[in-house]
LUMVOZA-618416 format. One record per residue (C-alpha): residue in three letters; x, y, z. Coordinates in steps of 0.001 Angstrom, whole numbers, plus 500000, padded with zeros to 6 digits. Each point is the difference from the previous one (the first is absolute). Example, Ala and Ser with C-alpha at 12.3 -4.5 7.8 and 13.67 -1.06 7.14 Angstrom:
2
ALA512300495500507800/SER501370503440499340/
! end
This chain:
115
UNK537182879290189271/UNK496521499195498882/UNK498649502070496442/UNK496512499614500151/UNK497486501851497713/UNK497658502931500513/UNK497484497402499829/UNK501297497933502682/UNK500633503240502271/UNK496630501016499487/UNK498496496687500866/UNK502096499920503319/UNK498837503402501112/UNK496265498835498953/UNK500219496775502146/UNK501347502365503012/UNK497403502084499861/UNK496952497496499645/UNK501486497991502436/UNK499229503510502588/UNK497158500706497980/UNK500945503532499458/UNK498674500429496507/UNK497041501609501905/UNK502572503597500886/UNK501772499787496866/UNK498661502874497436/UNK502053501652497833/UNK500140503218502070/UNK501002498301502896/UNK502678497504498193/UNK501541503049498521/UNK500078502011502998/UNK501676496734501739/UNK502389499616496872/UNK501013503668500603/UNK500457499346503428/UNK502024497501499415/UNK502102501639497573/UNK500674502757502469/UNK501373497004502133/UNK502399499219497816/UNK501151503812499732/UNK500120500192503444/UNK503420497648499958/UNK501527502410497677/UNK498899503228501800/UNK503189502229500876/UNK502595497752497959/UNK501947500538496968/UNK503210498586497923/UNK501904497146501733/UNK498167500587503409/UNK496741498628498082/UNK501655497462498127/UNK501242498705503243/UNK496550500159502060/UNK498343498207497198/UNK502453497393499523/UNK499652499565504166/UNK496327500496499391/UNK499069497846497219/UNK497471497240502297/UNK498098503361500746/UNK500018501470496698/UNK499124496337498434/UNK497091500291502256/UNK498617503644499366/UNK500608499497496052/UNK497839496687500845/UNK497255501843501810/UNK499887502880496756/UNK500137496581497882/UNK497064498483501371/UNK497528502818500102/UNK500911500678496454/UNK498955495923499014/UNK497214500059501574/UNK498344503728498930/UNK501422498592496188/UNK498248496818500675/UNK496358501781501483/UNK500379502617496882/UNK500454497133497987/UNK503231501432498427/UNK502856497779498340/UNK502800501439501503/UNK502304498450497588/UNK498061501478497103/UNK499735503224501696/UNK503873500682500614/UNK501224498608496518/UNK497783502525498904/UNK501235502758501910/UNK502942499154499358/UNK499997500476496734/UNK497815503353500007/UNK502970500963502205/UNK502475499129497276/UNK498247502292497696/UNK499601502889502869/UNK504134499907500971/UNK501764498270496769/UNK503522499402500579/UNK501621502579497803/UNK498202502426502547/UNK499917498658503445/UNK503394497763500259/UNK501614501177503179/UNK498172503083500432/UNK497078500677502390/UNK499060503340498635/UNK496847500602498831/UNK498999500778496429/UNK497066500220497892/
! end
């Protein structure tokens, strides 16, 4: 298995799309609408399963979902890169403001809400 960085990622979905030249239909509106599309994609192979009967279609699905998490993956590098946000920066950040919104003590093993 090959780790590569956010960087790296984001440099491979780059070359792919210069290579088409398809910078030219990529605004935000439009990445976002194709990075909810795709996410919807990858709900789609959950749709109408539950317990061990989704376990076992994702375990006999996981090339397909590999794919669609790729697809939701690469429109989010590439409206990051365009917006010219540090993805790494911005989830260590939310991260932590989400450490401070559920603190342990609070939120272990419960998924009620509270204010």
């Amino acid at each position: 298995m090959t780790t590569r960085t956010l960087e790296e990622l984001t440099d491979l979905v780059l070359k792919f799309r210069e290579e088409r030249d398809w910078k030219q239909f990529h605004n935000p509106k439009d990445m976002a609408l194709s990075l909810s599309l795709e996410a919807a994609e990858l709900l789609e192979l959950m749709q109408w399963r539950n317990g061990a009967e989704l376990d076992t279609h994702l375990a006999a699905s996981k090339p397909r979902l590999g794919e669609e998490l790729s697809d939701v993956l690469g429109w989010i590098l590439l409206l990051a890169h365009d917006q010219q946000i540090d993805l790494g920066d911005a989830f260590e950040k939310k991260i932590e403001r989400n450490k401070r919104k559920y603190p342990v003590e609070k939120a272990k093993g419960s998924a009620k809400k509270y204010d």
